[in-house]
N, C-alpha and C positions, 0 to 999 in steps of 0.2 A: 328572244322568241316569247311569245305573250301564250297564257296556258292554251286558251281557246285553239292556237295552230298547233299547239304542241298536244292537244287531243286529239286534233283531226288528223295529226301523223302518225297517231299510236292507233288511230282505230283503223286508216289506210293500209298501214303496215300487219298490224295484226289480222285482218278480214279477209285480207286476200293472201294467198299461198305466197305467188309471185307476181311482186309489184317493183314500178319501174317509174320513178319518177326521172323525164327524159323530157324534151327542149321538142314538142312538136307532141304527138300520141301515134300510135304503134301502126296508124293506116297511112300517114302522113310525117315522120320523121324530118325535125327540121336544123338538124345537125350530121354530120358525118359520125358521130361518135354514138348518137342515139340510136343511128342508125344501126350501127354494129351490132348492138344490141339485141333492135330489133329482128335481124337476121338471124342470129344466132339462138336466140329462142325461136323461133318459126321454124329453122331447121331442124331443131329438138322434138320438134310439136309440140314446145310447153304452153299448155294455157294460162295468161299473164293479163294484167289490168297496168295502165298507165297512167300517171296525171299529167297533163301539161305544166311544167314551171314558166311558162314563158305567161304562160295565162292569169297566173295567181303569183303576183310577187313578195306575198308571205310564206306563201309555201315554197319559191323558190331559195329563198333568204335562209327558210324556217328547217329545209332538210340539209342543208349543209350545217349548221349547228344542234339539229337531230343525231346527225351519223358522226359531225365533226371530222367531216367528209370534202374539200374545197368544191369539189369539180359534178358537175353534172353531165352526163347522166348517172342517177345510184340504183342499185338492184337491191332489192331483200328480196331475201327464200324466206319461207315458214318463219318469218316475225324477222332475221337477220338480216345486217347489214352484210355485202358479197364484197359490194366493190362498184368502179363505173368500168368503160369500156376495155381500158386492157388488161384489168382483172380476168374478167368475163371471157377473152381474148384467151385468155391463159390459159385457164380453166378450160375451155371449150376444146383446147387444143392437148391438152393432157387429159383430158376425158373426166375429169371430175365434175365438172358442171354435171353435166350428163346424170351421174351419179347422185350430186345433191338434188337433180330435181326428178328423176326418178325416187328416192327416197321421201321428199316435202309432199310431192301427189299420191304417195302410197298410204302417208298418212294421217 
């Protein structure tokens, strides 16, 4: 990863509370897995920003050896890697998503 993507991942990640970089954007979802995602913050009512990796294949390239993470789609809270879909799956289902993003919007 060359420094230039690897600042525009730390300013992406850092700027926004909850960012989602996923295969399509959060109005148009172009995987089943981004998708999950997508739902599963909407049901939260968390407000979240998306990049498209299908669009920029430095950035798709660039947040897998970001997070050291293989699979897309990946979530950060408040600057953190979470996880991709069945992390988030987990979480949502145990009720601690919930929890971290209640906490990230609080402060």
């Amino acid at each position: 990863m060359d420094s230039a993507t690897k600042e525009r991942l730390d300013q992406l990640v850092q700027n926004n509370t909850i960012m989602v970089f996923m295969k399509g954007n959060k109005l148009m979802p172009q995987c089943g897995f981004s998708n999950n995602v997508v739902q599963i913050l909407n049901v939260l009512g968390a407000p979240f920003e998306t990049v498209d990796v299908l669009a920029d294949p430095d950035i798709r390239q660039g947040i897998k050896e970001y997070s050291n993470w293989p699979t897309i789609p990946q979530v950060y809270i408040n600057g953190e890697f979470v996880g991709g879909s069945d992390i988030l799956i987990e979480l949502y289902q145990n009720g601690k998503l919930q929890e971290m993003v209640e906490i990230a919007l609080a402060s």
